[in-house]
C-alpha positions as a Markdown table, in Angstrom:
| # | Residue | x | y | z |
|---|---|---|---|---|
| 1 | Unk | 26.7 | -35.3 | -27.9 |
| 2 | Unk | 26.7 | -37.6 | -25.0 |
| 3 | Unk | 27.8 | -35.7 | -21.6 |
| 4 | Unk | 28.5 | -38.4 | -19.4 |
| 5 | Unk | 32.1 | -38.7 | -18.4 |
| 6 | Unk | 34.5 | -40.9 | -19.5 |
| 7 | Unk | 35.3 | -42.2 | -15.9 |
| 8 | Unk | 33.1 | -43.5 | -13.1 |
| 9 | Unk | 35.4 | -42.9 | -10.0 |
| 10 | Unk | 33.9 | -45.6 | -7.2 |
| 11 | Unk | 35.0 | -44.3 | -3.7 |
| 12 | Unk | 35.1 | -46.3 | -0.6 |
| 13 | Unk | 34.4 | -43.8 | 2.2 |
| 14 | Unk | 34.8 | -45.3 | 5.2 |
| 15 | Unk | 37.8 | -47.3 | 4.0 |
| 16 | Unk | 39.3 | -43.7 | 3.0 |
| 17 | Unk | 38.0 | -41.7 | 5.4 |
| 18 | Unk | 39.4 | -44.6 | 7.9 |
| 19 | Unk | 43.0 | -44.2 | 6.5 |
| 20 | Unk | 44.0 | -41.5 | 8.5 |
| 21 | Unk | 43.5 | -41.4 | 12.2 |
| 22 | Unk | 42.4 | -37.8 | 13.0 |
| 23 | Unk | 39.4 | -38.4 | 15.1 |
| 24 | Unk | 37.0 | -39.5 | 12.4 |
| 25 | Unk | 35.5 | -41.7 | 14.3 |
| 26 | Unk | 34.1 | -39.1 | 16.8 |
| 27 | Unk | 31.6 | -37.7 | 13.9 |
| 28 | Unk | 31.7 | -40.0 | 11.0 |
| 29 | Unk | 29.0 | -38.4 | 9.5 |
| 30 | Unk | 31.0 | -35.3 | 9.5 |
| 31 | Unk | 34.5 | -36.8 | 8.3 |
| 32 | Unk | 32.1 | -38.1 | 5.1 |
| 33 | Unk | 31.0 | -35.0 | 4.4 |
| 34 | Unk | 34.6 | -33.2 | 4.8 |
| 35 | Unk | 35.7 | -36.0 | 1.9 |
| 36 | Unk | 32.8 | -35.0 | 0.0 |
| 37 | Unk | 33.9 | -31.7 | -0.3 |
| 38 | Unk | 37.3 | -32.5 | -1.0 |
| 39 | Unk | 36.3 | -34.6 | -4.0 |
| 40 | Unk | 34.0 | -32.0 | -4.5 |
| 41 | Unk | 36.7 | -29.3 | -5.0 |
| 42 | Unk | 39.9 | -30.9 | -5.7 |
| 43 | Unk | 38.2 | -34.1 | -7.9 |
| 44 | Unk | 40.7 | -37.1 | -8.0 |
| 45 | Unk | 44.3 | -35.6 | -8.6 |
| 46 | Unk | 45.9 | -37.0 | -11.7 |
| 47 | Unk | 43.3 | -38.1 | -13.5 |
| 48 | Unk | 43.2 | -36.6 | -16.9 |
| 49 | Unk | 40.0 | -37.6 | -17.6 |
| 50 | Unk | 36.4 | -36.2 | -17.1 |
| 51 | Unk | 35.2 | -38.3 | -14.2 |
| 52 | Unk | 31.9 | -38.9 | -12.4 |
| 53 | Unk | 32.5 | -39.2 | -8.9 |
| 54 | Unk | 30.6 | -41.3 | -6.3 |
| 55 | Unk | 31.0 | -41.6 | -2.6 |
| 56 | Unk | 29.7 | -44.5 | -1.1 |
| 57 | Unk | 29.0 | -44.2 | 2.8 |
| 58 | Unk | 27.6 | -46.6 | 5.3 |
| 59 | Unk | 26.5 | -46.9 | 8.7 |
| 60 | Unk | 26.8 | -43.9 | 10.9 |
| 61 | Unk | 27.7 | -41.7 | 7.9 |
| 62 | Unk | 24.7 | -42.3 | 5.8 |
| 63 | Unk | 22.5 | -38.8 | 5.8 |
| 64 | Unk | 25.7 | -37.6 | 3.7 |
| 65 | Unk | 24.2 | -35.3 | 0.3 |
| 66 | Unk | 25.0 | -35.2 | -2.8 |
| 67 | Unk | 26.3 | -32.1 | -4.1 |
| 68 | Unk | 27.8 | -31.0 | -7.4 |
| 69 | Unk | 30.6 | -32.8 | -8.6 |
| 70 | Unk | 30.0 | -35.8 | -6.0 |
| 71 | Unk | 27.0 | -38.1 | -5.7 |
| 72 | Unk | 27.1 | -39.9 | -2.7 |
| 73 | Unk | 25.1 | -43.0 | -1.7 |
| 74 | Unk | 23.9 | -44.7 | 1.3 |
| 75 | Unk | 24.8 | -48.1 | 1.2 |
| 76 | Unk | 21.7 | -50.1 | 2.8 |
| 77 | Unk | 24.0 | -52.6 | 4.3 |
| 78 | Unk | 27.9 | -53.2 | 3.2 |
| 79 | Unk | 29.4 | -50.6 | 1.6 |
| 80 | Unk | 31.9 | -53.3 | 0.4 |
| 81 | Unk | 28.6 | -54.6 | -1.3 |
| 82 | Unk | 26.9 | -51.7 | -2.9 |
| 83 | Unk | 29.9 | -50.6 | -4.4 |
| 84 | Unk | 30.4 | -54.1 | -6.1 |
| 85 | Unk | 26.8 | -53.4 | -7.3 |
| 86 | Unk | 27.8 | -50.3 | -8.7 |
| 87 | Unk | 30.8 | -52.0 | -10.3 |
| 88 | Unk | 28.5 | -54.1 | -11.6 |
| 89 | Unk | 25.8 | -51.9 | -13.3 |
| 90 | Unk | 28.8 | -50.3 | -15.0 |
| 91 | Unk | 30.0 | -53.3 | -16.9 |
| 92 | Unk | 31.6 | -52.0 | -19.8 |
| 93 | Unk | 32.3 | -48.1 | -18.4 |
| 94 | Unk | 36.0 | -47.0 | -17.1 |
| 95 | Unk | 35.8 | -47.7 | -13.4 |
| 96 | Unk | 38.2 | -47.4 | -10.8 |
| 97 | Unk | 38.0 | -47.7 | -6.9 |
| 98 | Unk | 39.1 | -46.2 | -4.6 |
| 99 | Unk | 39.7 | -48.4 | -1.6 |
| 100 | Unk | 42.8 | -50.0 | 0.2 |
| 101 | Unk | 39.9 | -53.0 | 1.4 |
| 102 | Unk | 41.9 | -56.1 | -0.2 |
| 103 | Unk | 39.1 | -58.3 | -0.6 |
| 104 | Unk | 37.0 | -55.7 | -1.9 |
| 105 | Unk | 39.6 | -54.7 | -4.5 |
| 106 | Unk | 39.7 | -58.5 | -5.7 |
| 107 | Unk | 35.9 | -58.4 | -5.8 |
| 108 | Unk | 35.9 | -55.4 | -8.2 |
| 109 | Unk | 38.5 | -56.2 | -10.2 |
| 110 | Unk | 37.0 | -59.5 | -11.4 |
| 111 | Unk | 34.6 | -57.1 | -12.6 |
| 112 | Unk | 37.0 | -55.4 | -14.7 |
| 113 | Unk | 37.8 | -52.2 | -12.4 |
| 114 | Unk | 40.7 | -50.5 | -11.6 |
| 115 | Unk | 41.5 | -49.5 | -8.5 |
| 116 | Unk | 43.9 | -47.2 | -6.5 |
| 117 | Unk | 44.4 | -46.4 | -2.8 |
| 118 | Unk | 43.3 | -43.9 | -0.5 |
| 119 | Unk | 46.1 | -41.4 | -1.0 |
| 120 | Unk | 44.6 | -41.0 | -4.8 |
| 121 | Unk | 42.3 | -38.8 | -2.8 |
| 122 | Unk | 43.5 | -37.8 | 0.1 |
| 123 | Unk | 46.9 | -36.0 | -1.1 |
């Protein structure tokens, strides 16, 4: 049986943690890890489906670990770009993004993602 899970759930931290201005950008590093364990404990609300979730962070907020439930990568350079990587590598999986980043939800959905908005994590 194969255990991996049905859905790869792509999130764009700094475009989500960035959605809501409470002082994030004081201790970025911190407001990652706060979404981390969010995801980590609420998942993505209204998704039905077993997901595999993956937190992309960049700049400041790299240093961020993974935990279970959430892997979280440091993007070398643009997050915009290692997350169209990931999109990439996972041609023919269920992926959605979540990001509100227009030009990086054109990018990913020319590689067949879905994508949704910050609040799909965040309420």
């Amino acid at each position: 049986m194969d255990d991996t899970p049905d859905l790869l759930v792509i999130v764009d931290g700094a475009n989500v943690v960035g959605s809501v201005p409470d002082g994030w950008w004081r201790d970025r590093r911190g407001a990652a890890e706060r979404l981390r364990d969010r995801l980590a404990a609420d998942g993505v609300p209204r998704l039905a489906e077993r997901a595999e979730i993956v937190l992309v962070v960049e700049g400041a907020a790299r240093g961020v670990h993974t935990v279970p439930g959430v892997r979280v990568e440091d993007a070398p350079g643009s997050g915009d770009d290692h997350i169209v990587g990931l999109v990439g590598q996972a041609a023919g999986r269920p992926t959605l993004v979540v990001t509100a980043d227009r030009e990086l939800r054109r990018r990913v959905t020319e590689l067949g993602a879905e994508v949704t908005g910050p609040r799909a994590v965040r309420d």
